[in-house]
C-alpha positions in Angstrom: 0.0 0.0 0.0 1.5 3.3 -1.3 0.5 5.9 0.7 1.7 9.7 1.5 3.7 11.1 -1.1 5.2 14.1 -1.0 7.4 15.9 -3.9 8.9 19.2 -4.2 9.8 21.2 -6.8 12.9 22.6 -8.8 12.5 26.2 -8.2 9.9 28.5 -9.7 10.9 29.5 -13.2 14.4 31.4 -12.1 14.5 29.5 -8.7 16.9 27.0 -9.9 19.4 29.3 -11.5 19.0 31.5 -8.2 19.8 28.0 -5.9 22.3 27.5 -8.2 23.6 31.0 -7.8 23.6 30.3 -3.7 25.8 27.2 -3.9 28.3 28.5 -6.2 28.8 31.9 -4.3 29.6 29.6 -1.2 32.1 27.5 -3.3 33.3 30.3 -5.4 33.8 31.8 -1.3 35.4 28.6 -0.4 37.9 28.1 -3.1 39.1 32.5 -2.8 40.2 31.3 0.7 42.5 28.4 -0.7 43.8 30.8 -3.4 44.1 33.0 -1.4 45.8 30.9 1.5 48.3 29.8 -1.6 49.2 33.5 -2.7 50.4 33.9 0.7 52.3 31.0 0.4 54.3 32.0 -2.6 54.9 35.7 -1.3 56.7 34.7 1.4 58.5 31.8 -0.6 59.7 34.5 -3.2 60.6 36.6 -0.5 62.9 34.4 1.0 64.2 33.3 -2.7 65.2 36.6 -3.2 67.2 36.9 -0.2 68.7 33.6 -1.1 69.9 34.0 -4.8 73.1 33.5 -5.2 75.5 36.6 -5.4 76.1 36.6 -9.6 72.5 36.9 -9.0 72.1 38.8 -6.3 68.7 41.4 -7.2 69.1 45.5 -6.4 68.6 45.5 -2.4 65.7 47.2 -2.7 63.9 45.5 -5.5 61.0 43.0 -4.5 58.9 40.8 -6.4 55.0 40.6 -5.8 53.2 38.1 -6.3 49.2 37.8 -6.8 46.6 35.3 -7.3 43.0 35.2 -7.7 39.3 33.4 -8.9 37.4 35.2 -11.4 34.2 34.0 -12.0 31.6 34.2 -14.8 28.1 33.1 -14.6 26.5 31.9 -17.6 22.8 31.8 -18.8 22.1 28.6 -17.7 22.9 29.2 -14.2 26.4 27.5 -14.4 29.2 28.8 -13.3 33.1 29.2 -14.4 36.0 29.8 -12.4 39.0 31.4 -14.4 42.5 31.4 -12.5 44.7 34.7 -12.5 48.4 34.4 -11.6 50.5 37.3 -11.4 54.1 37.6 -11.2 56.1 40.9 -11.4 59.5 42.4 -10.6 59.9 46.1 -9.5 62.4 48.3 -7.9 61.3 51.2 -4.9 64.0 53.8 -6.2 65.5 54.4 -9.5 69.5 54.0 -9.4 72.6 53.5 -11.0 72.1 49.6 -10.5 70.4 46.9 -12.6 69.1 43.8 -12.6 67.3 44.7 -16.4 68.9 43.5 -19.7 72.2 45.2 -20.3 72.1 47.3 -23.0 70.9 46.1 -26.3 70.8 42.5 -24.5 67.6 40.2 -25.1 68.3 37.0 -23.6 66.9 36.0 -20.9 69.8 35.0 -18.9 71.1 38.3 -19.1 68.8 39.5 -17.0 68.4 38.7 -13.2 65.1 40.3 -12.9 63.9 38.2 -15.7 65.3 34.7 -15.1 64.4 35.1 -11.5 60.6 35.6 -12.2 60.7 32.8 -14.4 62.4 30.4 -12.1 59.8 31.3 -9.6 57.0 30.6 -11.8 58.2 26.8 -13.0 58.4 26.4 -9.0 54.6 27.6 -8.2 53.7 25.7 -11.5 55.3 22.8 -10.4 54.3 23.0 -7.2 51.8 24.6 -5.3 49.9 25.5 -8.4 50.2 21.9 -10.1 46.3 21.3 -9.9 45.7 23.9 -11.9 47.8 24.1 -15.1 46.1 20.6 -16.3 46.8 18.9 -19.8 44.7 20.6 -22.1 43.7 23.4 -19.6 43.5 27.4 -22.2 46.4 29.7 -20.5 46.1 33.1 -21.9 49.7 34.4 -21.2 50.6 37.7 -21.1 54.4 38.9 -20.7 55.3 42.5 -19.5 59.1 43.5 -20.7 60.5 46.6 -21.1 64.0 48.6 -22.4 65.6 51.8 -21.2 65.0 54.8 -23.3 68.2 55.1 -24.9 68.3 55.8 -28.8 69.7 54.0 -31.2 72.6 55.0 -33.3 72.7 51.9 -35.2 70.8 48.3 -35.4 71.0 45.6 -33.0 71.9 42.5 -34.4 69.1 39.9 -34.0 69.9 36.1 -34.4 66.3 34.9 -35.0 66.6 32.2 -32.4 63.0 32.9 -31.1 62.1 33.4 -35.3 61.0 36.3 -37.5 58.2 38.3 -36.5 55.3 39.9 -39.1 53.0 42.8 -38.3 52.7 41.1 -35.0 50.2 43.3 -32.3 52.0 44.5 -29.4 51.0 47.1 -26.9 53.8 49.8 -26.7 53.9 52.4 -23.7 49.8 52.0 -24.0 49.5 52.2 -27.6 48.7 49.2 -30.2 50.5 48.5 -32.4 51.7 46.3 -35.1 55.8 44.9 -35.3 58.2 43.5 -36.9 61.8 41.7 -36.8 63.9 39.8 -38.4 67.4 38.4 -38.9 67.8 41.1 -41.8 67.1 44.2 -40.1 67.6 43.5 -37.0 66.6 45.7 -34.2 66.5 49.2 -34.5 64.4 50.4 -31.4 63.6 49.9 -28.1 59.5 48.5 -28.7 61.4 45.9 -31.2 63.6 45.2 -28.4 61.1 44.7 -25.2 59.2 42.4 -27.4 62.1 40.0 -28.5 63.1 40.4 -24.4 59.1 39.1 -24.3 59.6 36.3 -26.5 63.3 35.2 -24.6 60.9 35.2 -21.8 58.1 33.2 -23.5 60.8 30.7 -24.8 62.2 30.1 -21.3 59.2 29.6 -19.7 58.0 26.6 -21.9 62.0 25.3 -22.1 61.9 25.6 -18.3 58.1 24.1 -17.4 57.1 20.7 -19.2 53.5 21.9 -17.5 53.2 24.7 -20.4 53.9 22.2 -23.3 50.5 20.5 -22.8 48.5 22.9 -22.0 46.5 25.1 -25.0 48.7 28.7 -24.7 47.9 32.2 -26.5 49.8 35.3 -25.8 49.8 38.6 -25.7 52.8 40.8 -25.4 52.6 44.5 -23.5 56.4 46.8 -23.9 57.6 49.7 -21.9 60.5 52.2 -22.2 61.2 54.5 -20.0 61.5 57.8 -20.9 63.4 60.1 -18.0 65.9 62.1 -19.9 68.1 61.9 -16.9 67.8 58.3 -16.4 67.8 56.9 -19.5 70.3 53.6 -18.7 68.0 52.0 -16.8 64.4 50.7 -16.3 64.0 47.5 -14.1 60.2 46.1 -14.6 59.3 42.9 -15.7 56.3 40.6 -15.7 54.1 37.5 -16.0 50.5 37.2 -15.8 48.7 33.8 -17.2 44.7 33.4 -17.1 43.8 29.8 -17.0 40.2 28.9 -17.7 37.9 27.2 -16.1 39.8 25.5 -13.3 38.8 23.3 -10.6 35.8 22.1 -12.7 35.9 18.9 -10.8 36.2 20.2 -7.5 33.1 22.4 -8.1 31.0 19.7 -9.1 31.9 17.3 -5.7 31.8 20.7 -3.7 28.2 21.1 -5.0 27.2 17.6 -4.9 28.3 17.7 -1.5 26.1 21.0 -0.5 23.3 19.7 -2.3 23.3 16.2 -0.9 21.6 16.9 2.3 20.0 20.0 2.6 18.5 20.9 -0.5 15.8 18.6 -1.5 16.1 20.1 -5.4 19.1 18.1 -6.0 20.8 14.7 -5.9 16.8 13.2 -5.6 17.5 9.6 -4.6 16.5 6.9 -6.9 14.9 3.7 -5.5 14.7 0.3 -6.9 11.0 0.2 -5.9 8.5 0.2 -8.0 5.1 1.2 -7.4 3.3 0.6 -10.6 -0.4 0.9 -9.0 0.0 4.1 -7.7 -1.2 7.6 -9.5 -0.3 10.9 -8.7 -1.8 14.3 -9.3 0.0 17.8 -8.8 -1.9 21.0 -8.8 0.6 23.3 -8.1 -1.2 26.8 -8.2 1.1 30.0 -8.0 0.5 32.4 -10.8 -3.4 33.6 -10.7 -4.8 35.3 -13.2 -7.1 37.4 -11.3 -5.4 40.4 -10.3 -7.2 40.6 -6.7 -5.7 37.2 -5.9 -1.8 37.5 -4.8 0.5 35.2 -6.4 1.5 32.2 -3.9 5.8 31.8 -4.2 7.2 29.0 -4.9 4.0 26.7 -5.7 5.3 25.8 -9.3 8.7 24.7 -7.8 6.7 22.4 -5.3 5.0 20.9 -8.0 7.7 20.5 -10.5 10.2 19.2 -6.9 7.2 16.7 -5.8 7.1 15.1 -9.7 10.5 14.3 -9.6 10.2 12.7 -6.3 7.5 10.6 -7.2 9.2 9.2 -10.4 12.5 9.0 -9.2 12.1 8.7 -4.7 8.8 6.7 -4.7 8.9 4.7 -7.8 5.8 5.9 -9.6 5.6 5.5 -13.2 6.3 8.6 -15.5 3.4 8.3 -17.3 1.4 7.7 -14.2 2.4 11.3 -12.7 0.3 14.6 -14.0 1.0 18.1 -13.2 -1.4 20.8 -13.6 -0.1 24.1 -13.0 -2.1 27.4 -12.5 -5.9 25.1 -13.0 -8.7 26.1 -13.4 -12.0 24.3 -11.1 -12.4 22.6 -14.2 -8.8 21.5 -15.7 -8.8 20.1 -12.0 -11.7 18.2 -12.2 -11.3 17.1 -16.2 -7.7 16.8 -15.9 -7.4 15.7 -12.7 -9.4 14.2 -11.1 -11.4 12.5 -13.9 -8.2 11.3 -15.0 -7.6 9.2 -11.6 -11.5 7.8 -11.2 -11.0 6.8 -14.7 -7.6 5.0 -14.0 -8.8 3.5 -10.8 -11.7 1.7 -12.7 -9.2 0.6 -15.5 -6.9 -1.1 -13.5 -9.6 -2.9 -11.1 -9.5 -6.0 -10.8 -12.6 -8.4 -11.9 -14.1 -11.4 -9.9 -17.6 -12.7 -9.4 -18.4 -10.3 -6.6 -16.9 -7.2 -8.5 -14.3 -4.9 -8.6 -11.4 -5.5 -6.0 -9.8 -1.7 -5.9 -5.8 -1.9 -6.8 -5.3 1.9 -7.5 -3.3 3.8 -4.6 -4.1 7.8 -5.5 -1.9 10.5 -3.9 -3.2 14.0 -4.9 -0.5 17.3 -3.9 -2.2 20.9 -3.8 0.2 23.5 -3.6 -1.7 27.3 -3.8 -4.3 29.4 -1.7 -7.0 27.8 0.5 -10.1 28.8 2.0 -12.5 28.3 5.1 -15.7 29.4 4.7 -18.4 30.3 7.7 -19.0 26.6 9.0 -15.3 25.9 9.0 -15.3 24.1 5.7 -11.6 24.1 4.0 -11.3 25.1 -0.1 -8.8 24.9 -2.4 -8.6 28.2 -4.6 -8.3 27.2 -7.9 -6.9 29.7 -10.7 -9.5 31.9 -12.6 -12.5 32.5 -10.3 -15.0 35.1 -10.5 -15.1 37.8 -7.6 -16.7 40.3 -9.6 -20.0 39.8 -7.5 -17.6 40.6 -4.0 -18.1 44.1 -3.2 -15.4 43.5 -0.4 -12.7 42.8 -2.7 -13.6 46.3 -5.2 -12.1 48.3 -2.3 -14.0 51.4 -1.3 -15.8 52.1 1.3 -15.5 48.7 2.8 -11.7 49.6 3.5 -10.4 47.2 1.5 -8.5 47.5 -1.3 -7.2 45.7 -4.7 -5.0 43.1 -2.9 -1.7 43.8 -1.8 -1.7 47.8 -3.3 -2.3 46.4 -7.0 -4.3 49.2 -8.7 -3.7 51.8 -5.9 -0.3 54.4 -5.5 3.0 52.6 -4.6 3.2 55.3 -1.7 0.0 54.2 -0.5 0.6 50.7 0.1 1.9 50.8 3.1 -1.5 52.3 4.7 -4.2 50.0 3.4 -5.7 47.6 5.7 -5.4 44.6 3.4 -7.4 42.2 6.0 -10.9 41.9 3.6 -13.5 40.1 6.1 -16.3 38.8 3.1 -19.9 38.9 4.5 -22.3 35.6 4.7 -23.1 36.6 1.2 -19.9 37.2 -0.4 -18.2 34.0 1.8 -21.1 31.5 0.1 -20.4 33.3 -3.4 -16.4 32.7 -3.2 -16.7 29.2 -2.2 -19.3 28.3 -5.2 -16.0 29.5 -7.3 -13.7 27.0 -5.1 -13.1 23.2 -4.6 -13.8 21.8 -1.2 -11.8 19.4 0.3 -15.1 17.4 1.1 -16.0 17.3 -2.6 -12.5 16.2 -3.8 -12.6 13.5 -1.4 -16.3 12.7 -2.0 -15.0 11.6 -6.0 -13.3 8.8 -5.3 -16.5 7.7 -3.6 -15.6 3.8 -2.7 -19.5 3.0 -3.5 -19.1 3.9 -7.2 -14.7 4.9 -7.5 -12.8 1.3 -6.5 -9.4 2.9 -4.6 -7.3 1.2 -2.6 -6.0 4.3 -1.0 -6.2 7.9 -1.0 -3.4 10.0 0.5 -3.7 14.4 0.3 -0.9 16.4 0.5 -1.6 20.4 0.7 0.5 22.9 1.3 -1.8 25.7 1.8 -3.5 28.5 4.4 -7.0 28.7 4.6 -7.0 31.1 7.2 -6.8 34.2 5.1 -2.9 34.6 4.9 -1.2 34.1 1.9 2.7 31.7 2.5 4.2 35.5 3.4 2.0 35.9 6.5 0.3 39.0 4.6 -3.9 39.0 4.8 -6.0 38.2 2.0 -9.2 37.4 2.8 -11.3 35.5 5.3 -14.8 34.7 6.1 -16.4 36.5 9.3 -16.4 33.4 11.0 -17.6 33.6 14.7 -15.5 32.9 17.4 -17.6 31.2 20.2 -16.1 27.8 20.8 -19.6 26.4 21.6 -20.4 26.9 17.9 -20.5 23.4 16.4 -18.8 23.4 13.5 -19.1 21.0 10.3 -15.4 19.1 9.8 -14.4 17.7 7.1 -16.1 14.3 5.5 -13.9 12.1 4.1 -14.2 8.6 2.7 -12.9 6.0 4.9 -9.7 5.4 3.7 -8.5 8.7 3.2 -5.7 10.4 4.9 -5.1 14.5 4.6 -1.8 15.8 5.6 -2.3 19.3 6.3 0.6 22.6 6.4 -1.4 24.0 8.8 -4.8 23.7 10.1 -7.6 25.9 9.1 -7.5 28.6 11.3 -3.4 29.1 10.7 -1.1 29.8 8.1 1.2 27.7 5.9 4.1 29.7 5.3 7.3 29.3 2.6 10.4 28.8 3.6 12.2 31.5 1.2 15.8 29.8 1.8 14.5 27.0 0.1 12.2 27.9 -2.0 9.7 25.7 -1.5 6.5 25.7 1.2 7.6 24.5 4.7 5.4 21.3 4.5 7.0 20.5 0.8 10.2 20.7 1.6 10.8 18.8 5.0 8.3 16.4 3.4 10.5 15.6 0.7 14.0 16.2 2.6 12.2 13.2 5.0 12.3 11.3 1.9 15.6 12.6 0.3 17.5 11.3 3.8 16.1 8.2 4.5 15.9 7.0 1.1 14.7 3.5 0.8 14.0 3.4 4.8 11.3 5.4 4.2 8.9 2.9 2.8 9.2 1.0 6.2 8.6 4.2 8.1 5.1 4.3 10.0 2.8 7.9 9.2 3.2 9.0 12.6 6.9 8.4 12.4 6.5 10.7 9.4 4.4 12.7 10.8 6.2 13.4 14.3 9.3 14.1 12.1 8.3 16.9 10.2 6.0 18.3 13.3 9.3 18.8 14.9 11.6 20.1 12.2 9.3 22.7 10.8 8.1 23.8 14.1 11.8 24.7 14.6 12.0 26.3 11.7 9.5 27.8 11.5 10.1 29.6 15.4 13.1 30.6 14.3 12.3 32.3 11.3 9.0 33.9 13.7 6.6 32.3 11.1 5.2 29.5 13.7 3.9 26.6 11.9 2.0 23.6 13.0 0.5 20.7 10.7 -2.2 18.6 11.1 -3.9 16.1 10.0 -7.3 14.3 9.0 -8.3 10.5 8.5 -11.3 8.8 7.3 -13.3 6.4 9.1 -11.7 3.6 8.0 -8.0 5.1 9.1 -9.4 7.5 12.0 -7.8 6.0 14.9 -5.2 3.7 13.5 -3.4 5.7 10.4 -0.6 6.3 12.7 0.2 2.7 11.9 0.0 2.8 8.3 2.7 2.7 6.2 3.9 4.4 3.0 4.2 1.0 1.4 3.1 -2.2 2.8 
């Protein structure tokens, strides 16, 4: 017996991509602090390297390398995300003297320079070692290479050996400017852009001589030249550097990372899959947030229920695809046609025959997600999408001192004063439930007399005190309040159970972390964390469970929340000991 299903949804159209957004900001956060924790690392490894060199290459005293690191990330579209690596290297000096660490003049080779050999000998060691996880095989590396040359003029060409090759019209940035360069072996080099750039490509050359790492992974380049320009010190400029973008790095660490966040706490992802099947079961979803009439406030996160609770009932409980519908936004009468002619019809399909009838096989679990209504008597409603409240003067606004709901219509800057709570006379209470479903009918369709079900199990998430899921007043019946007022509850067929968010004189609130309505989602997380366990679990096991978490939760967040429940005769004082599946 198949009983008590509850499924949640995927977010309501840009509630995925905005979950998505809240895991990856924590991992994005997460990874920062390990780059982070490595650029600190290399500083102070460079740091002491410097002091260390050897005296033939002993740096200016007060030169000092810097070195950065850092996660940029993009978000695409589709809500993923992608982590680009920034590495930084560069050489500078604090004062500008007689002393050099640069090229010597007219020089281009990288071991000719201290400045430059020593930033690339730092590099192939943070390559090779703290930074081996991220320069993978096959991983893009835009590289770009800062060089520069003094500003002294040329008087005649610099012979060029061509052991880094000829060069064509290739761009180059020069002291901020773009432009376009060549050299050769002919000509040679005849000024000092042509000569940062071939200091560039001695560094370029070095690096993937030097780093095997560099060799397999997919490299472009771009190439930025300085010369420095003080009349009085033209000899010498010192200032070299490195910087290599790698994309999208630590792909794999982000997806365990988020399968790790998502494994327990959000019921939206990793949905477990059971073995179980459950082929006589049908389920119906009526996940209501979007209403069409403008007096009627939208209800958040309703469509994600829905869409969360199909997925569960496929993939956590087993049911057939095909045997899952999902009616989103309904109308009274795409919830009767739809809905629930669609079950009554499937229950008598699947009956089985013998001489003294039909034997019922068909387990029916029907999830309502939206607004809900008591009337006068204390009778519960669900609101379906589309009704009529032309005829309810209350909800026109005027003198009654209401008001189209929640400011629509009225002045931004008079929302705050409008005393949303609408109380509908005898009148208008009677008309608004001839536009809504009653619990009591829906129930009263699968009538065992003419319907043969095995079992029917409701699931709503809803208030029918008045509130909508934020707590804000919609509308309510006058009902009195003398506790000596009998008041009609709720007939049921027998073998009906109702699990309720809240009873009918309370609201069902969401719970905006997750996106879902408190009843949906500890429903399903109850399902997500005890996997197949959960079909051996007893309703009031169930039931005691989520009682507890969300009225936790729900005190915390000061939006108390207490559910309840109703059986039918058959169930009333034993469903505690019924089982999801026996």
């Amino acid at each position: 017996m198949l009983m008590m299903l509850m499924l949640t949804p995927l977010m309501a159209q840009q509630g995925e991509k905005m979950l998505n957004r809240r895991y990856q900001n924590e991992i994005r956060d997460s990874l920062a602090t390990v780059i982070m924790n490595r650029q600190k690392e290399m500083q102070r490894y460079a740091e002491k390297a410097l002091v260390e060199l050897p005296n033939d290459e002993k740096l200016y005293d007060e030169s000092y390398i810097s070195v950065g690191a850092d996660l940029i990330d993009t978000f695409y579209a589709d809500g993923t995300m992608h982590l680009d690596f920034v590495y930084r290297l560069s050489y500078n000096c604090k004062h500008l003297e007689g002393y050099t660490d640069d090229y010597p003049l007219g020089a281009y080779d990288v071991d000719s320079s201290n400045s430059a050999r020593a930033i690339c000998n730092l590099t192939k060691t943070f390559i090779e070692g703290t930074l081996r996880d991220v320069f993978e095989a096959g991983k893009e590396v835009e590289m770009v290479i800062t060089s520069s040359a003094d500003g002294t003029e040329f008087t005649h060409a610099v012979e060029y050996d061509g052991r880094y090759g000829d060069f064509r019209y290739c761009p180059v940035t020069f002291n901020g400017e773009r432009l376009r360069l060549s050299v050769d072996r002919e000509t040679g080099i005849n000024n000092n852009c042509q000569l940062a750039y071939i200091r560039a490509q001695s560094v370029r050359s070095y690096l993937l001589e030097m780093i095997p790492a560099l060799r397999q992974t997919v490299n472009s380049y771009r190439y930025v030249t300085l010369s420095y320009q003080d009349s009085v010190n033209t000899h010498y400029y010192r200032r070299s550097s490195i910087e290599m973008r790698v994309s999208d790095v630590f792909s794999e660490t982000v997806e365990r990372m988020q399968r790790e966040r998502m494994q327990d706490d959000y019921v939206d992802y990793n949905i477990p899959v059971t073995d179980v099947k459950n082929p006589d079961t049908y389920v119906l979803i009526i996940a209501n947030e979007n209403y069409s009439n403008e007096l009627i406030p939208d209800v958040p996160f309703a469509l994600a229920d829905g869409k969360c609770d199909s997925l569960y009932a496929v993939n956590a409980l087993g049911v057939p695809q095909r045997q899952v519908r999902v009616l989103r936004n309904a109308t009274r009468d795409e919830i009767e046609q739809e809905g629930i002619h669609w079950l009554t019809d499937l229950a008598k399909a699947v009956a089985a025959k013998n001489g003294d009838g039909n034997v019922p096989v068909a387990n029916i679990i029907i999830c309502y997600a939206g607004h809900g209504y008591t009337d006068l008597d204390g009778k519960a409603y669900l609101v379906p999408n589309g009704i009529e409240t032309d005829g309810i003067k209350s909800l026109q606004g005027g003198k009654s001192g209401g008001c189209k709901l929640f400011g629509k219509k009225k002045k931004q800057q008079e929302a705050d004063s409008i005393d949303y709570d609408i109380v509908l006379s005898n009148k208008e209470s009677d008309r608004l439930a001839d536009e809504c479903l009653s619990l009591e009918e829906l129930c009263a369709s699968f009538n065992a007399k003419v319907v043969p079900v095995k079992d029917l199990t409701l699931v709503i998430d809803a208030s029918f005190d008045g509130n909508s899921r934020d707590g804000k007043p919609i509308f309510r019946a006058d009902r009195p309040t003398d506790n000596k007022k009998k008041r009609r509850k709720a007939s049921l067929r027998s073998d009906a159970v109702v699990l309720l968010a809240a009873d009918f004189d309370r609201t069902a609130f969401a719970y905006n972390d997750h996106q879902h309505g408190f009843l949906t989602y500890f429903l399903l997380h109850e399902i997500k964390i005890q996997k197949e366990r959960f079909f051996r679990l007893t309703y009031q096991e169930i039931f005691d469970t989520i009682e507890r978490k969300i009225n936790k939760e729900s005190a915390l967040q000061n939006k108390w929340q207490e559910i309840s429940g109703i059986a039918g005769g058959k169930y009333k004082d034993d469903w505690q000991r019924l089982k999801v599946k026996n």
